[in-house]
MARZA-55065 format. One record per residue (C-alpha): residue in three letters; x, y, z. Coordinates in steps of 0.02 Angstrom, whole numbers, plus 32768, in hexadecimal, padded with zeros to 4 digits. Example, Ala and Ser with C-alpha at 12.3 -4.5 7.8 and 13.67 -1.06 7.14 Angstrom:
<ALA,<8267,7F1F,8186>>
<SER,<82AC,7FCB,8165>>
***
This chain:
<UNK,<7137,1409,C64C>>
<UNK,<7146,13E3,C70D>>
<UNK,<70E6,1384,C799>>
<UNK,<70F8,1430,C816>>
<UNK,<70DE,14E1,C7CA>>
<UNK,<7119,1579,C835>>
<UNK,<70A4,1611,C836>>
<UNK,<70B3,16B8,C892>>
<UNK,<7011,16DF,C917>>
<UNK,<6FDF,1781,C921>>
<UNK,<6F45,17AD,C9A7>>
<UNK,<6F6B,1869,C9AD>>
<UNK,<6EE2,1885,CA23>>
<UNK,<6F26,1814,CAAB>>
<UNK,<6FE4,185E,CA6C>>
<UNK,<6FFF,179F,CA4C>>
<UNK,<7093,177E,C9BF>>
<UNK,<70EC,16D4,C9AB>>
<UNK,<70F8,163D,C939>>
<UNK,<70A4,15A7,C938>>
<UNK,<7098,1512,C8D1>>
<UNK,<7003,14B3,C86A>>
<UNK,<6FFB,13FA,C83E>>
<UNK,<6F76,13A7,C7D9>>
<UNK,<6EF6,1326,C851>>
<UNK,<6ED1,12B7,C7D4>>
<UNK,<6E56,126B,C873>>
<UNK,<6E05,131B,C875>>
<UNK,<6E1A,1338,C7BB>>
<UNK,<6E65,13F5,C7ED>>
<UNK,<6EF6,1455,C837>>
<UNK,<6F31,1456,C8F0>>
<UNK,<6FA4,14C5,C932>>
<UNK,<7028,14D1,C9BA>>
<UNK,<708E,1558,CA03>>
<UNK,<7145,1532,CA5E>>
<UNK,<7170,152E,CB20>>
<UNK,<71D4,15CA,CAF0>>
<UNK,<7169,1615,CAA2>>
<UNK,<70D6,1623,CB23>>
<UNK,<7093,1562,CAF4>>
<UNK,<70A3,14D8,CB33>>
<UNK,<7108,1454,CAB0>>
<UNK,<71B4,1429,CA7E>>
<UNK,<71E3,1405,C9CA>>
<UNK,<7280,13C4,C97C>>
<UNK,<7275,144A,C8F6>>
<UNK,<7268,13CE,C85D>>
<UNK,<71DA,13FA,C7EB>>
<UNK,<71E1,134E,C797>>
<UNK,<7210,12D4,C80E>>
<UNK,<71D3,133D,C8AE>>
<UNK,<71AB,1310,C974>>
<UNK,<7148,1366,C9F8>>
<UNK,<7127,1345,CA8F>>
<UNK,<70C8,1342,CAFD>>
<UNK,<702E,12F1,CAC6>>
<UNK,<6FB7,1383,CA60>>
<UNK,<6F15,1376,CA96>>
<UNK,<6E8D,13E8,CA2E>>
<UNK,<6DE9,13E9,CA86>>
<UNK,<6D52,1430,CA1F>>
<UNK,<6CC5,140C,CA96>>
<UNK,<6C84,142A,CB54>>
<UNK,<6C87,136E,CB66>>
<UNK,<6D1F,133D,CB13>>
<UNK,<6CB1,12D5,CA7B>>
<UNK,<6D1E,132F,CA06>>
<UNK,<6DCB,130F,CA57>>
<UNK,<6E5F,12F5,C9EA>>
<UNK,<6EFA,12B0,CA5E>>
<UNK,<6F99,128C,C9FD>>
<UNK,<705A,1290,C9F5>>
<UNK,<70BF,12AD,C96A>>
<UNK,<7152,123D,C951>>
<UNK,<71C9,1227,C8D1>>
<UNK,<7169,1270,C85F>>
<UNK,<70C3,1208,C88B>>
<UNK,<703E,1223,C8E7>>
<UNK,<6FF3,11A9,C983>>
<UNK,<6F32,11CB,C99B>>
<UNK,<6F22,11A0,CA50>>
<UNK,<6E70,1135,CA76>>
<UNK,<6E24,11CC,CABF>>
<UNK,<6E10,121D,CA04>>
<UNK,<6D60,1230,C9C0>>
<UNK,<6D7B,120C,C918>>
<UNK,<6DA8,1158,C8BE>>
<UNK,<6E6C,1169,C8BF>>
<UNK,<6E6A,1151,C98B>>
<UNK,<6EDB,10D8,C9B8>>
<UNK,<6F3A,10CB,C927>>
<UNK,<6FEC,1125,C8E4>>
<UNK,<6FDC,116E,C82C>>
<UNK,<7068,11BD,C7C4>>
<UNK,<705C,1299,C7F1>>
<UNK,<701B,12D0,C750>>
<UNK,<706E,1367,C6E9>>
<UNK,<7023,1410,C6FE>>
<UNK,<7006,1493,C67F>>
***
């Protein structure tokens, strides 16, 4: 198992194909996803599935007002909840957990 799995996006209507990768919010309780610099996103990422680190910050907004904003990095295989995260892991740095 890994921290960072590597899927393909396909979005044939908008002719859209590249790969992105999904971690586990254990904040959130789901998957996020990020796409790299090259390949139309906007992250870096060291390419270790294990022990990864992204930057910059991710920031997943799932609301108008930003009540459900989840702001993070992912360093050496951890992740930092930044204070302006909804949920109860703001502020603090967890272990990344392993993805199925």
């Amino acid at each position: 198992m890994a921290k960072i799995k590597k899927i393909e996006y396909i979005d044939d209507g908008k002719k859209i194909h590249h790969d992105q990768y999904l971690y586990h919010c254990p904040g959130c309780k789901y998957e996020h996803a990020f796409a790299l610099n090259t390949e139309g996103g906007h992250h870096s990422f060291n390419g270790d599935l294990n022990n990864p680190v992204v930057s910059p910050s991710l920031v997943h907004d799932f609301s108008p007002n930003h009540e459900r904003r989840c702001h993070s990095y992912i360093k050496d295989g951890k992740i930092q909840f930044l204070s302006d995260c909804w949920h109860e892991l703001k502020g603090q740095t967890v272990e990344l957990p392993e993805i199925e």
